[in-house]
ZATIVO-129624 format. One record per residue: residue number from 1; x, y, z of N, C-alpha, C in turn. Coordinates in nm, 4 decimals. Layout:
# residues N
  num      n_xx      n_yy      n_zz     ca_xx     ca_yy     ca_zz      c_xx      c_yy      c_zz
  NUM         X         Y         Z         X         Y         Z         X         Y         Z
...
END
This chain:
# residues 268
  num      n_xx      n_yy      n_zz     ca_xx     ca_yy     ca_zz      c_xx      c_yy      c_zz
    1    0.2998    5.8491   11.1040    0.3281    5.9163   10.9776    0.4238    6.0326   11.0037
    2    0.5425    6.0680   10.9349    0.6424    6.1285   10.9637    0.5755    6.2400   10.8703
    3    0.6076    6.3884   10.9195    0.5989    6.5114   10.7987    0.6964    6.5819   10.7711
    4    0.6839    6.6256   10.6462    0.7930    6.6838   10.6124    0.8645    6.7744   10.6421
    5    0.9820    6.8423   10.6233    1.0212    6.9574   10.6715    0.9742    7.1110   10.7276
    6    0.8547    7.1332   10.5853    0.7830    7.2461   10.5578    0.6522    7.2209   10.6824
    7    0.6142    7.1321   10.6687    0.4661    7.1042   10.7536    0.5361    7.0577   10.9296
    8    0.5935    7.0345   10.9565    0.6782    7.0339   11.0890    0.7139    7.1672   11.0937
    9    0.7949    7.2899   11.0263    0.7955    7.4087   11.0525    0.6542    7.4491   11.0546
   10    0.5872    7.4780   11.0126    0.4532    7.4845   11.0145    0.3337    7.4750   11.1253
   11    0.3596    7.3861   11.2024    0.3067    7.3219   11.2476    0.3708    7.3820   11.4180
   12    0.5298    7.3519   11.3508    0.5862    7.4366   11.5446    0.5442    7.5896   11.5019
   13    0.5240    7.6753   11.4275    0.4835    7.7707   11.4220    0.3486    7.7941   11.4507
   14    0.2818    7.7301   11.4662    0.1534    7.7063   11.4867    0.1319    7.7115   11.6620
   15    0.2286    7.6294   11.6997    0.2602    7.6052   11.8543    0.2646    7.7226   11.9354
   16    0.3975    7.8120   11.8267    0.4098    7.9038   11.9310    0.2911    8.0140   11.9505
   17    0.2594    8.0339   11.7842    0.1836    8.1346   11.8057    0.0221    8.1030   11.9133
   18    0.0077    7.9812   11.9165   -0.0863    7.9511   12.0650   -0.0088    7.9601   12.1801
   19    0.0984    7.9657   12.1794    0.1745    7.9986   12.2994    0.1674    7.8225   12.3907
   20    0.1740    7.7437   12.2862    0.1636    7.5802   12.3532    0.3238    7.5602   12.3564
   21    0.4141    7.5984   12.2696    0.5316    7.5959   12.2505    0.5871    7.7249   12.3257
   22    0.6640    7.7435   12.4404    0.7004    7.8813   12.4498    0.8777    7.8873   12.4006
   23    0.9159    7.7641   12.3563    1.0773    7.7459   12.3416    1.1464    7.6407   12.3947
   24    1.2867    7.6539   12.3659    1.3473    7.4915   12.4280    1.4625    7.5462   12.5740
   25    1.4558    7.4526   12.6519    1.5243    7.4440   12.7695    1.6744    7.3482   12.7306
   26    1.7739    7.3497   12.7824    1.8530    7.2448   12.7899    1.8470    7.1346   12.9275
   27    1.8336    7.0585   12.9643    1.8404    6.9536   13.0927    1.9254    6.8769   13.0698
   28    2.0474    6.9205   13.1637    2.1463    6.8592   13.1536    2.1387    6.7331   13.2912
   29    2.1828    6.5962   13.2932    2.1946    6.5722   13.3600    2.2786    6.5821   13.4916
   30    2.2331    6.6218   13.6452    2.3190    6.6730   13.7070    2.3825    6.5740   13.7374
   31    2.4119    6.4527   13.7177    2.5266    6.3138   13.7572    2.6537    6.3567   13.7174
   32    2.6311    6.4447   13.5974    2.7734    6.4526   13.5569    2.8572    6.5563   13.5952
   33    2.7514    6.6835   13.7529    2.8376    6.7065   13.7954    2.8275    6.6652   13.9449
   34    2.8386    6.5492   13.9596    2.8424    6.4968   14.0903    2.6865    6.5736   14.1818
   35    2.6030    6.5714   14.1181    2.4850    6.6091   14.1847    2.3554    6.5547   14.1390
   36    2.2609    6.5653   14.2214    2.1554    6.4767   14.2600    2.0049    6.5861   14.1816
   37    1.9379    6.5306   14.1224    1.8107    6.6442   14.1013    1.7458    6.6083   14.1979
   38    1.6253    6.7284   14.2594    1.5172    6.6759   14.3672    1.4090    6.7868   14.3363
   39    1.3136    6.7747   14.2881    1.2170    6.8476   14.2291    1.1304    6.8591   14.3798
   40    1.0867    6.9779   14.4285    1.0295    7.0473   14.5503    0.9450    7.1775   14.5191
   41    0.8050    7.1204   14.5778    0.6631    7.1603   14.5251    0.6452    7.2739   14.6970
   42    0.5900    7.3962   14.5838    0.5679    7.4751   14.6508    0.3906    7.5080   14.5877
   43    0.2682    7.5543   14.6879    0.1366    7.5676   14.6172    0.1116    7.7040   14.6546
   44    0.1732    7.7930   14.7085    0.0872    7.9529   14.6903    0.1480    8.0181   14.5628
   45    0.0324    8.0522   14.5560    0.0579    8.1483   14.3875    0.1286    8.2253   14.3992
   46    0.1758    8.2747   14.2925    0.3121    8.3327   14.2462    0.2856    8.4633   14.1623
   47    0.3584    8.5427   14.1553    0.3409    8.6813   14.0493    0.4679    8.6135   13.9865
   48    0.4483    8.7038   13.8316    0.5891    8.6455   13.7443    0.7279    8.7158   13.8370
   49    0.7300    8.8330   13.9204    0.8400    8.8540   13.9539    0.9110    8.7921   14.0858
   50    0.7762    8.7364   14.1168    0.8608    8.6108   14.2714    0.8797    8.5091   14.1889
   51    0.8323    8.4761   14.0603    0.9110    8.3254   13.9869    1.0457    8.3789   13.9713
   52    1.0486    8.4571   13.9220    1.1902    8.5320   13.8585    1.3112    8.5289   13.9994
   53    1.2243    8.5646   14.1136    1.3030    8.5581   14.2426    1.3740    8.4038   14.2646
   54    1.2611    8.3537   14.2670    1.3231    8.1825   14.2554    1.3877    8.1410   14.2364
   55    1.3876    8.1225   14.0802    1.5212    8.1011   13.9508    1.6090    8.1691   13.9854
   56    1.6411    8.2565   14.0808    1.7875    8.2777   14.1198    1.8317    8.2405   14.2414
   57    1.7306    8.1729   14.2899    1.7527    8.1104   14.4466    1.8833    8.0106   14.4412
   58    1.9449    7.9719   14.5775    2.0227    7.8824   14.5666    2.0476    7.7051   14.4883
   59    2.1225    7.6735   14.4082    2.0762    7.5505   14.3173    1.9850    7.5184   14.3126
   60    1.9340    7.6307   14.2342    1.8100    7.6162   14.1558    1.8306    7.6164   13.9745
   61    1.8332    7.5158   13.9040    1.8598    7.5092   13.7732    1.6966    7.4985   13.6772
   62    1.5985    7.4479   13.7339    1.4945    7.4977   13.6740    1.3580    7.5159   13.7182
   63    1.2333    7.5736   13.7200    1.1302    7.6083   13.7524    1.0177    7.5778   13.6510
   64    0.9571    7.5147   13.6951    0.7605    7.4951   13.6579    0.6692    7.5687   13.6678
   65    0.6281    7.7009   13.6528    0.5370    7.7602   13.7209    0.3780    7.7126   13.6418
   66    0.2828    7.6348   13.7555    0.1640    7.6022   13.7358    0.0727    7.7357   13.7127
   67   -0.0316    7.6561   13.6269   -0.1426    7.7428   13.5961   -0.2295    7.7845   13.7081
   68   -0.2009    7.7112   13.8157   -0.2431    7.7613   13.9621   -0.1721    7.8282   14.0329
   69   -0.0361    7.8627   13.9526    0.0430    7.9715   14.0506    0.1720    7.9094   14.1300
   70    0.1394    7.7941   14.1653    0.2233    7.6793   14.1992    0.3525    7.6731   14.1333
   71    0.4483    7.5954   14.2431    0.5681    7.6493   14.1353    0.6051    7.4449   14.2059
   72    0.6960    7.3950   14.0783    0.7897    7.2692   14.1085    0.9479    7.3544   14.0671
   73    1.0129    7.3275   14.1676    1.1576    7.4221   14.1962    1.2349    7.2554   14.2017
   74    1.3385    7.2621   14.0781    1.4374    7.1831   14.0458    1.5894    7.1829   14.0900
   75    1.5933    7.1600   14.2184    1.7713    7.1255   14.2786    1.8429    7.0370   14.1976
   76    1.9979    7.0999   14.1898    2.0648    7.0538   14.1193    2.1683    7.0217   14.2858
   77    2.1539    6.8888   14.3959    2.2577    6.9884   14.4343    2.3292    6.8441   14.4853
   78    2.4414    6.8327   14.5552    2.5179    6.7304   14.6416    2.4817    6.6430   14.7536
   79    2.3750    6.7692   14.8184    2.3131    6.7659   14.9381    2.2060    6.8146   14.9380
   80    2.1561    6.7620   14.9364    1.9965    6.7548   14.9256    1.9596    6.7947   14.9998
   81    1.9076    6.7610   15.1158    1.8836    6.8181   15.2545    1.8738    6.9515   15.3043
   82    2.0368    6.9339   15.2045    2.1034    7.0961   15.3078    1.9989    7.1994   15.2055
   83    2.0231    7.1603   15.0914    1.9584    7.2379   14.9378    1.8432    7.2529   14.9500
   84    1.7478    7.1836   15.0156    1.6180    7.2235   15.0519    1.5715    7.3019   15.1666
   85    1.6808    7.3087   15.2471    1.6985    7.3848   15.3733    1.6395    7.5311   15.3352
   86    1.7850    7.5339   15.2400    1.8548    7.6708   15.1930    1.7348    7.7216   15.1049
   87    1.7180    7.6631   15.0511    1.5711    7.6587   14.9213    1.4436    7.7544   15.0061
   88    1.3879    7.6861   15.1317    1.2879    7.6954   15.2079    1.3264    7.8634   15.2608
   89    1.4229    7.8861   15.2841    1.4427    8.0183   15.3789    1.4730    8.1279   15.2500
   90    1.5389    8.0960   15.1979    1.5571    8.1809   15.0629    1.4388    8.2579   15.0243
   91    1.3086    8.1646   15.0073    1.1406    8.1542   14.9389    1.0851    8.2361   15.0640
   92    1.0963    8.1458   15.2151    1.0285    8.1832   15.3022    0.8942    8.1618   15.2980
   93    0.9220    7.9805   15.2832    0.8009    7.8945   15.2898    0.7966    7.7748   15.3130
   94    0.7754    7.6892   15.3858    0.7797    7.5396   15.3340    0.7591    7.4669   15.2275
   95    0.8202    7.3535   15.1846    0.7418    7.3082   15.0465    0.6260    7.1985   15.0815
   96    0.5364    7.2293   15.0624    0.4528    7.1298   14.9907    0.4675    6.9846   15.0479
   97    0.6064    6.9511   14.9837    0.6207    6.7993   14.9258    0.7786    6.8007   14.8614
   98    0.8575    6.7009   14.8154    0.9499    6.6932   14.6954    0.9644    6.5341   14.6836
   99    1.0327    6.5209   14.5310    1.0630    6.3808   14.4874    1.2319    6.4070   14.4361
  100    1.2979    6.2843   14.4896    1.4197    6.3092   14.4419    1.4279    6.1718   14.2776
  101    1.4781    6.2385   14.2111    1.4984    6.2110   14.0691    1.6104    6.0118   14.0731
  102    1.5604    5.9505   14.0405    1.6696    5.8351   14.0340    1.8038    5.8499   13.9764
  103    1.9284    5.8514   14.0036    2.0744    5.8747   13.9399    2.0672    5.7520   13.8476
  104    2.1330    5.7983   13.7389    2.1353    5.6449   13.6373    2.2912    5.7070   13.6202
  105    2.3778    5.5258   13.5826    2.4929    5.5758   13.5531    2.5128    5.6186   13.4352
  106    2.6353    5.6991   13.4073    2.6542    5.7434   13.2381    2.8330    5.7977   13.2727
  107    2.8538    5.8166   13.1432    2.9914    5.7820   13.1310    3.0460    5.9159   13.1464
  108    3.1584    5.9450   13.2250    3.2121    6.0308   13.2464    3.2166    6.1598   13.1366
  109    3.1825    6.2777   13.1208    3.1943    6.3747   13.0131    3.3488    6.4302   13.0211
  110    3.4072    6.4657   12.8951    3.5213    6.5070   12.8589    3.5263    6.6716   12.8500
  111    3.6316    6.7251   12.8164    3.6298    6.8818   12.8215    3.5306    6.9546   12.6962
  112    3.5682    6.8300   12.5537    3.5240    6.8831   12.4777    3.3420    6.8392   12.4635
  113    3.2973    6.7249   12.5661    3.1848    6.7425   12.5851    3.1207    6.9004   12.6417
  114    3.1805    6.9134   12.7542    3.1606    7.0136   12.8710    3.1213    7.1637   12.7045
  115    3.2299    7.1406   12.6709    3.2335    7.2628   12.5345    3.0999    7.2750   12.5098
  116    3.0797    7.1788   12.4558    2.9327    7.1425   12.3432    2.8364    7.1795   12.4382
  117    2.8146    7.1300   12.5714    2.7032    7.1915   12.6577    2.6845    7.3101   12.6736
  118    2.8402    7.3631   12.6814    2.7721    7.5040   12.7324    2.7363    7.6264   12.6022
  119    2.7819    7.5434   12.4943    2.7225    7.6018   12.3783    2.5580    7.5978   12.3209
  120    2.5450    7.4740   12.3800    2.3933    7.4599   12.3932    2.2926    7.5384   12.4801
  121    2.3333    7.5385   12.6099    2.2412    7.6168   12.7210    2.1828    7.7132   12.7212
  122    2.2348    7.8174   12.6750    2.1447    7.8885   12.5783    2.0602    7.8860   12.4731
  123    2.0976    7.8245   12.3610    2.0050    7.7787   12.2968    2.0210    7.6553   12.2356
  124    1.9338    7.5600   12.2696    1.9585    7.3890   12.2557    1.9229    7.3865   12.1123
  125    1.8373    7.4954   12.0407    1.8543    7.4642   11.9011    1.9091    7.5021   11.7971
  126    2.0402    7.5674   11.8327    2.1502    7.6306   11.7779    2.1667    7.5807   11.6597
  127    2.1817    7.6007   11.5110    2.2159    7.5553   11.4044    2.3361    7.5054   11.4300
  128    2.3793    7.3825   11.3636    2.4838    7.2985   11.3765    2.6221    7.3672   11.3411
  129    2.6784    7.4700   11.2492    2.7142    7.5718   11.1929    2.7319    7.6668   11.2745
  130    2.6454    7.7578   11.3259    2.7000    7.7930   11.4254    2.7405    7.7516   11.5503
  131    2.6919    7.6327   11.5992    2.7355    7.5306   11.6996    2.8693    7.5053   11.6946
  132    2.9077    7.4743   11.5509    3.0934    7.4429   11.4853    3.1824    7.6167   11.5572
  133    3.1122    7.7163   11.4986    3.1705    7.7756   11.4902    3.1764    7.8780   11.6625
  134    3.1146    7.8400   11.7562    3.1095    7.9020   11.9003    3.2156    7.8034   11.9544
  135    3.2361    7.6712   11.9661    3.2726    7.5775   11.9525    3.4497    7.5969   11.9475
  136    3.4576    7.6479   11.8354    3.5741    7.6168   11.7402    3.6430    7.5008   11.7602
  137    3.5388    7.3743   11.7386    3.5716    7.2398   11.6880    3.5708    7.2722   11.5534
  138    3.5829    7.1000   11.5325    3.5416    7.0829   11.3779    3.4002    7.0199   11.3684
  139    3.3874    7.0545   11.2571    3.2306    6.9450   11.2446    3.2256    6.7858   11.2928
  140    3.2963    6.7481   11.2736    3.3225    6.5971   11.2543    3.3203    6.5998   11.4129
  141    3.4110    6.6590   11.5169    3.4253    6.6266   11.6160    3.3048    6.6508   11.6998
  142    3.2514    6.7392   11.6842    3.1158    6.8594   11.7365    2.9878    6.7210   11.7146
  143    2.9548    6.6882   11.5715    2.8737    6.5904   11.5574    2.9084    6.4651   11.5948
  144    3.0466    6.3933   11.6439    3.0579    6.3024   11.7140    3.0023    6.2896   11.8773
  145    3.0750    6.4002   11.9720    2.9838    6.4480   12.0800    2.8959    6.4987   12.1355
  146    2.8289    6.5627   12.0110    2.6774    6.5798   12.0195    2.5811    6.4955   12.0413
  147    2.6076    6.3437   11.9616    2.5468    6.2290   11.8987    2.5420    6.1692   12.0545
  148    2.7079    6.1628   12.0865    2.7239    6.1028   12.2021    2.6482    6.1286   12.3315
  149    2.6287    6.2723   12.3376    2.5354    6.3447   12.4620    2.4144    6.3096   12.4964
  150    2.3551    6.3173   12.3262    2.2152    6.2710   12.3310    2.1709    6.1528   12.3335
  151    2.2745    6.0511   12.2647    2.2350    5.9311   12.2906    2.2089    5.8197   12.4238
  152    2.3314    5.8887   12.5232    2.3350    5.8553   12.6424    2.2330    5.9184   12.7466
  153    2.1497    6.0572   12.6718    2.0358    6.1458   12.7304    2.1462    6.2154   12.8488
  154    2.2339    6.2448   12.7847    2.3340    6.3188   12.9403    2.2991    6.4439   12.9660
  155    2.2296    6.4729   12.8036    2.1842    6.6144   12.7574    2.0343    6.5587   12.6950
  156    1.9050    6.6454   12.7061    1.8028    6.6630   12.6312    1.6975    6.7764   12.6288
  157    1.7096    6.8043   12.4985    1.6001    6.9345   12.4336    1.5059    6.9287   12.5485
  158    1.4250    7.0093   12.6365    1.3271    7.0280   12.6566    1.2190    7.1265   12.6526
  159    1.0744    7.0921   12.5230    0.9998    7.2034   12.4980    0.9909    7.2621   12.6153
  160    0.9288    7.4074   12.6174    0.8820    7.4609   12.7092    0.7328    7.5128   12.6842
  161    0.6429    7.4166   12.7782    0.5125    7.4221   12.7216    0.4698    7.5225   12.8117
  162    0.3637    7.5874   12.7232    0.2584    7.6754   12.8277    0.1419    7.6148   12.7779
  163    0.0117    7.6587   12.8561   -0.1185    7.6119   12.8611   -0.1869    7.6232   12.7240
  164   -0.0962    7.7331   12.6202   -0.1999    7.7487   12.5579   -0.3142    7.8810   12.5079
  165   -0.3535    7.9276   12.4650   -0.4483    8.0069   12.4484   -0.5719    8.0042   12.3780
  166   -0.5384    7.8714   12.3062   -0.7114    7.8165   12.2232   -0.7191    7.7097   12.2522
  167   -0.8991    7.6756   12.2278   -0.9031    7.5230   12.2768   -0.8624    7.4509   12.1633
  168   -0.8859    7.2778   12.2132   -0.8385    7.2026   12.1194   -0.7197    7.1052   12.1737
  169   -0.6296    7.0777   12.0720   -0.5035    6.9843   12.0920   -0.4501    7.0406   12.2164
  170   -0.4872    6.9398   12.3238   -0.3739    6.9650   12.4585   -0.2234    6.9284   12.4206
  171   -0.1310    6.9920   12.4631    0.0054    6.9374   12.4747   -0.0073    6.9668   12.6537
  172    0.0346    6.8134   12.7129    0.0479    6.8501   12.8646    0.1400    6.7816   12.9482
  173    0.1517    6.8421   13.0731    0.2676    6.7015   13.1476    0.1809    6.6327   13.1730
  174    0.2227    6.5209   13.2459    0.1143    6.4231   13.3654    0.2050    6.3746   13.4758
  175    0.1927    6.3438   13.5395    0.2571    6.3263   13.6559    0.2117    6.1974   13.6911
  176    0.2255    6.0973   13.6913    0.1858    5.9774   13.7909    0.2422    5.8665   13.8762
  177    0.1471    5.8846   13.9764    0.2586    5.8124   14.1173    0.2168    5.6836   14.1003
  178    0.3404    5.6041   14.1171    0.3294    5.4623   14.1915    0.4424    5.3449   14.1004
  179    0.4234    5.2707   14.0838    0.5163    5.1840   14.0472    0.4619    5.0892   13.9191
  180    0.4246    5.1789   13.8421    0.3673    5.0803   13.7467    0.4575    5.1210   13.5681
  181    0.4780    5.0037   13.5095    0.5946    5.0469   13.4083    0.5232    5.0930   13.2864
  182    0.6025    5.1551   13.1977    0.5387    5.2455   13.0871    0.4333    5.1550   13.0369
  183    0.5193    5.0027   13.0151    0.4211    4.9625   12.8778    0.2514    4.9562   12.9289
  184    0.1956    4.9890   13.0785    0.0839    5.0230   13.0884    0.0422    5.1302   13.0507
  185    0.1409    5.2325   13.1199    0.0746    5.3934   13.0381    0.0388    5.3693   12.9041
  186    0.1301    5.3045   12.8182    0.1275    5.2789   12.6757   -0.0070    5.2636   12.6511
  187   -0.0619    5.1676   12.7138   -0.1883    5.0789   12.6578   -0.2775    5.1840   12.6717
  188   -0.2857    5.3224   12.7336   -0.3843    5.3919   12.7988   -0.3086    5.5455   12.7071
  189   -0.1654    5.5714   12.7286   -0.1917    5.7011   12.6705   -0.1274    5.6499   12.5646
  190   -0.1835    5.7175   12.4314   -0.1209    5.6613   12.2732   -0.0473    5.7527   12.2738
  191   -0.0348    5.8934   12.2831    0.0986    5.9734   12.2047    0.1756    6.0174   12.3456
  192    0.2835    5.9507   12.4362    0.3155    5.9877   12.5713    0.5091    6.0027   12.5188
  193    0.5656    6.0812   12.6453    0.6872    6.0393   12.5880    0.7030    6.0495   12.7668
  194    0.8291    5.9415   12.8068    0.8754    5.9422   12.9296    0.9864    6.0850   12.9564
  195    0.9606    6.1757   13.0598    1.0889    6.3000   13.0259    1.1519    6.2760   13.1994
  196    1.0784    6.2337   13.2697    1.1518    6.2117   13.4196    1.0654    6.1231   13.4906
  197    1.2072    6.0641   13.5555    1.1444    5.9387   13.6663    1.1595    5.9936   13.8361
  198    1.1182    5.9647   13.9138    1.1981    5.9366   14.0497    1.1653    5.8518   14.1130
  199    1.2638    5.8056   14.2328    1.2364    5.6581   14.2795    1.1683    5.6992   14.4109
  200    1.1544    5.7996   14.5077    1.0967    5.8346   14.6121    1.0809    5.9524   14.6264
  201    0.9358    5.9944   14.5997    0.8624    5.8520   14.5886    0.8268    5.8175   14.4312
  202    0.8391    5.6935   14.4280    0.8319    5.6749   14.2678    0.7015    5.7142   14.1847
  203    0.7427    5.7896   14.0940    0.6974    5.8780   13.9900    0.7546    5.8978   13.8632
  204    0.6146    5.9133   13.7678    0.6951    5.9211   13.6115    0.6172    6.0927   13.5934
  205    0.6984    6.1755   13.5352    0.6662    6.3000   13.4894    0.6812    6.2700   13.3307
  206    0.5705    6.2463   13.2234    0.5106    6.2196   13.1019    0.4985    6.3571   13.0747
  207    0.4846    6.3366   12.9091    0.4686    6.4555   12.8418    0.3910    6.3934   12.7408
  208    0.2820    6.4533   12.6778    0.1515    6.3972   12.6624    0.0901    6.4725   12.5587
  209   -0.0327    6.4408   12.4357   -0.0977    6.4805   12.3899   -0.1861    6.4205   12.3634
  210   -0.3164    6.5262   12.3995   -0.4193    6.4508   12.3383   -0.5161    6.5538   12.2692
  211   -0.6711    6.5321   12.1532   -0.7396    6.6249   12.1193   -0.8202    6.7159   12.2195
  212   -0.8483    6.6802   12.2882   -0.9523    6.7973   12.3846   -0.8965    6.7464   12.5096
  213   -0.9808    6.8872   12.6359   -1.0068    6.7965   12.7460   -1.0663    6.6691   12.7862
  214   -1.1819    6.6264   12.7386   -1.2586    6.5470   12.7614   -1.1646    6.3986   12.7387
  215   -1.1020    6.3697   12.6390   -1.0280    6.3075   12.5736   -0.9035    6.2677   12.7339
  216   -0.8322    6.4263   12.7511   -0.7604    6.4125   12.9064   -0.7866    6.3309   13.0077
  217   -0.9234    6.3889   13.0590   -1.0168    6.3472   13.1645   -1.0633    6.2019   13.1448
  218   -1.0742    6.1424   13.0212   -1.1487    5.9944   13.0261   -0.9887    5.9227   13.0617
  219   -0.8621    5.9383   12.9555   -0.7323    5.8705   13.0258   -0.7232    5.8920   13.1268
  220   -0.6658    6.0278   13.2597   -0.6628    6.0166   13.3652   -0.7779    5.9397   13.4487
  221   -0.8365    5.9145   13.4159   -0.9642    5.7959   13.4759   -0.9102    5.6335   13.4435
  222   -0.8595    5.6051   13.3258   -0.8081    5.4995   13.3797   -0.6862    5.4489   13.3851
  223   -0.6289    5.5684   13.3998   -0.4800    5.5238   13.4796   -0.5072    5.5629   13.6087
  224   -0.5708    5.5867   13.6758   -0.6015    5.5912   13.7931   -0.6819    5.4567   13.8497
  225   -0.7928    5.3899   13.7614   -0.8304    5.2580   13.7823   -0.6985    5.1388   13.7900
  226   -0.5831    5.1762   13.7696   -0.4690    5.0784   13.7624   -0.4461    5.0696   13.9266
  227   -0.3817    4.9395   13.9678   -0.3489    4.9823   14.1243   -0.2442    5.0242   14.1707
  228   -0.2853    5.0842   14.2452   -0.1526    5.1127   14.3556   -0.1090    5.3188   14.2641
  229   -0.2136    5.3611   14.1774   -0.1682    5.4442   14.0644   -0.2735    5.5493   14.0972
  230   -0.2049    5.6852   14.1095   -0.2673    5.8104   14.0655   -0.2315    5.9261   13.9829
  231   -0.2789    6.0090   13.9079   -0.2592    6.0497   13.8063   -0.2633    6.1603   13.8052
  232   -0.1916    6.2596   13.7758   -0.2259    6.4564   13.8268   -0.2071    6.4846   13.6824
  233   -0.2892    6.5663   13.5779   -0.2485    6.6671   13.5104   -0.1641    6.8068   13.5700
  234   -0.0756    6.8413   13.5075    0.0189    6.9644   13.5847    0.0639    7.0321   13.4092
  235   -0.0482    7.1339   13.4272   -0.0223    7.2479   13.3168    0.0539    7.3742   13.3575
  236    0.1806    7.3656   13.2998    0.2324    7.4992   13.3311    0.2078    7.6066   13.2380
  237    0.2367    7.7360   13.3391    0.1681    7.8660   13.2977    0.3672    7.8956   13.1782
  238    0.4208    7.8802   13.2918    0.6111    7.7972   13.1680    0.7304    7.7393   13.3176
  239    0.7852    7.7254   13.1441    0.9016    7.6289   13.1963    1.0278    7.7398   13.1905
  240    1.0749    7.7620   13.2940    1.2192    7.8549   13.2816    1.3302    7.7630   13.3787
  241    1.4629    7.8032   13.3048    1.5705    7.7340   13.3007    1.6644    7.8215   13.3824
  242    1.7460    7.8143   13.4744    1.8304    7.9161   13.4943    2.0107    7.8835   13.4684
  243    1.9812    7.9475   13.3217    2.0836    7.9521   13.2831    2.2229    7.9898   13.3290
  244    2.2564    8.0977   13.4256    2.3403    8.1568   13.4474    2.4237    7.9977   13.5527
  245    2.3219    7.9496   13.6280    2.3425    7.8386   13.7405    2.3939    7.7195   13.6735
  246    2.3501    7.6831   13.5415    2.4215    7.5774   13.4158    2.5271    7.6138   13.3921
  247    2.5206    7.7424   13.3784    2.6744    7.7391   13.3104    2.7857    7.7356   13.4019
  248    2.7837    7.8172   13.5108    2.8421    7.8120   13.6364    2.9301    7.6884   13.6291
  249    2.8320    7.5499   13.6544    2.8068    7.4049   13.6924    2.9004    7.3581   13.5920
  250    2.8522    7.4267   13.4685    2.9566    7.3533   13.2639    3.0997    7.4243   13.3173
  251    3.1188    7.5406   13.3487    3.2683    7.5811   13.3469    3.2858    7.5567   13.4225
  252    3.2737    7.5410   13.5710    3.3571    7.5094   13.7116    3.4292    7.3450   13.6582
  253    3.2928    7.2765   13.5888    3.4121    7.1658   13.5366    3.4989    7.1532   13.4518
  254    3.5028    7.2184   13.3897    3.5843    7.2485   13.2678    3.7015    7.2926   13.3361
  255    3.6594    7.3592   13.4239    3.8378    7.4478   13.4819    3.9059    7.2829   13.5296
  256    3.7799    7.2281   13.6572    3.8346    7.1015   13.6891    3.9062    7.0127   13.5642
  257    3.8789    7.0294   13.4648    3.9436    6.8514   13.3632    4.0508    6.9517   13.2908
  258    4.0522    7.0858   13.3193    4.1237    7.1456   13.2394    4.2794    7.1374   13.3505
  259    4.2458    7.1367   13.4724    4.3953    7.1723   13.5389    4.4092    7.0354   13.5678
  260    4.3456    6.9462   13.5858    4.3782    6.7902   13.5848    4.4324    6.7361   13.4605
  261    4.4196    6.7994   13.3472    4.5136    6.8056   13.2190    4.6652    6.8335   13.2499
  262    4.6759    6.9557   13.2847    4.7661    6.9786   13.2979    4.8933    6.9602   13.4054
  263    4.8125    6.9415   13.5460    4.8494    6.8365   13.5881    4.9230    6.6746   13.5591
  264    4.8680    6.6181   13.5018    4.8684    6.4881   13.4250    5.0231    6.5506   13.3033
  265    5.0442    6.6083   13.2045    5.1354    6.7090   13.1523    5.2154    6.7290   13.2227
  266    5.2584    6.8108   13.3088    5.3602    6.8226   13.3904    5.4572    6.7074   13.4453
  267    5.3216    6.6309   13.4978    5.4076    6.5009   13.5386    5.4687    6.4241   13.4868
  268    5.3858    6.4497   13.3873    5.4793    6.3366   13.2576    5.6005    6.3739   13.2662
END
C-alpha cells in the first residue's frame, strides 16, 4: 500500500525524531572513478572523536560506527592492499577482517554527470530547483542525468540509520554470509532491500524492517538454518560519509574530462 505525500512526511518525521532516521548519505559508485570499495572491520570501541579521526583517514569515503563501538571503514581506493596498509597505521590497529565489494560494469559518466554528483554529496535530497539552479543546467538536462545515475545505481540515496531510541519498529542492516540468492532471503525477510554485495568473501549487506526484536531474532534463526548461511544483525550507533574525500574524487575527474575536452578541441 503506497501513502500519501502528507503521511510519508509524517511518518519520516517520526523517524527522525526517534533518531531511526539520522539523514541521507550519497554512495557513489567508486567504478566510476577507477576504484575498488573494500569495507574493513575494526572491533574496539570508539569515542565519537576517534570516529571523526577516521573519516579523515586515508580513502576513507564512509564509516559505520556500531552500537558496540565497532567501526566498518569503507575504502574507496585502486589498491587495495596498499589502502589497507595505510588504513591500519593511520588507526594504529589491525582490522578485524574486510570484504571487498564486487565491481559491476556501468557506463562511463560524462562532465555533466560528474556536475550532478557533486551537487548531490552534500545533500542527496536537494530539491530539484535548487539542484537546476547549483547546477546551472537546465531542468530538462539535470532530470535527464539524474534519471540516468539512478537508474544505472551509479549513484544511491543512502538513509542513515541509527539504533533508535524507543522500542518497537526496528529499521536495521543485516549482514549475511554465504552464497545464497535474494529470492531466499525473500521467502524469510518480507520488507528487505539489497544495498551491498561482495564477492570475497561473498556477502549481502540488507537493509531491513521488522516490528520488534523478537520478530528479528525468530528471522535471523532461519536464515541461518539455510546452508552454507550466517546471519549478523549490525545496528549502527550512524552512518557518516566523508564528504570532503567525494568531492575531491567528483572534481579531480571533472578536471580529467574537462582537459581531455579540450584537448580533443585543439586538435581538431
Amino acid at each position: 500500500m503506497s501513502l500519501s505525500a502528507p503521511a510519508l512526511r509524517e511518518r519520516l518525521e517520526k523517524l527522525h525524531r526517534e533518531r531511526v532516521l539520522l539523514g541521507f548519505g550519497l554512495w557513489v559508485d567508486p567504478v566510476v572513478f577507477d576504484r575498488q570499495e573494500t569495507l574493513v572491520f575494526f572491533a574496539r570501541e570508539r569515542t565519537s572523536e576517534e570516529v571523526m579521526r577516521v573519516l579523515k583517514g586515508p580513502e576513507v569515503a564512509y564509516i559505520g560506527w556500531k552500537l558496540d563501538g565497532g567501526l566498518t571503514v569503507a575504502l574507496w581506493s585502486d589498491n587495495v592492499k596498499h589502502a589497507m596498509t595505510r588504513l591500519s597505521l593511520f588507526i594504529g590497529e589491525k582490522s578485524s577482517g574486510h570484504a571487498v565489494t564486487g565491481a559491476v560494469d556501468l557506463p562511463p559518466l560524462s562532465v555533466l554527470d560528474f556536475m550532478i554528483v557533486d551537487a548531490l554529496v552534500d545533500d542527496p535530497k536537494i530539491p530539484f530547483k535548487e539542484l537546476v539552479d547549483v547546477t546551472r543546467l537546465s531542468p530538462k538536462t539535470v532530470r535527464k542525468h539524474l534519471e540516468s545515475l539512478i537508474r544505472s545505481e551509479a549513484i544511491v540515496i543512502s538513509p542513515r540509520l541509527g539504533a533508535g531510541s524507543n522500542p518497537g519498529e526496528l529499521v536495521y542492516n543485516l549482514a549475511v554470509a554465504g552464497r545464497v540468492p535474494m529470492s531466499k532471503v525473500r521467502e524469510i525477510l518480507d520488507d528487505v532491500l539489497l544495498v551491498h554485495e561482495t564477492r570475497s568473501p561473498p556477502m549481502k549487506y540488507l537493509l531491513c524492517r521488522s516490528r520488534d526484536l523478537g520478530e528479528v531474532n525468530s528471522k535471523i534463526r532461519a536464515l541461518n538454518r539455510l546452508p552454507g548461511v550466517s546471519a549478523l544483525v549490525s545496528l549502527n550507533r550512524e552512518l557518516l560519509f566523508a564528504n570532503e574525500f567525494i568531492h575531491s574524487l567528483v572534481r579531480e575527474r571533472i578536471k580529467q574530462l574537462e582537459k581531455i575536452r579540450v584537448s580533443q578541441t585543439v586538435s581538431a
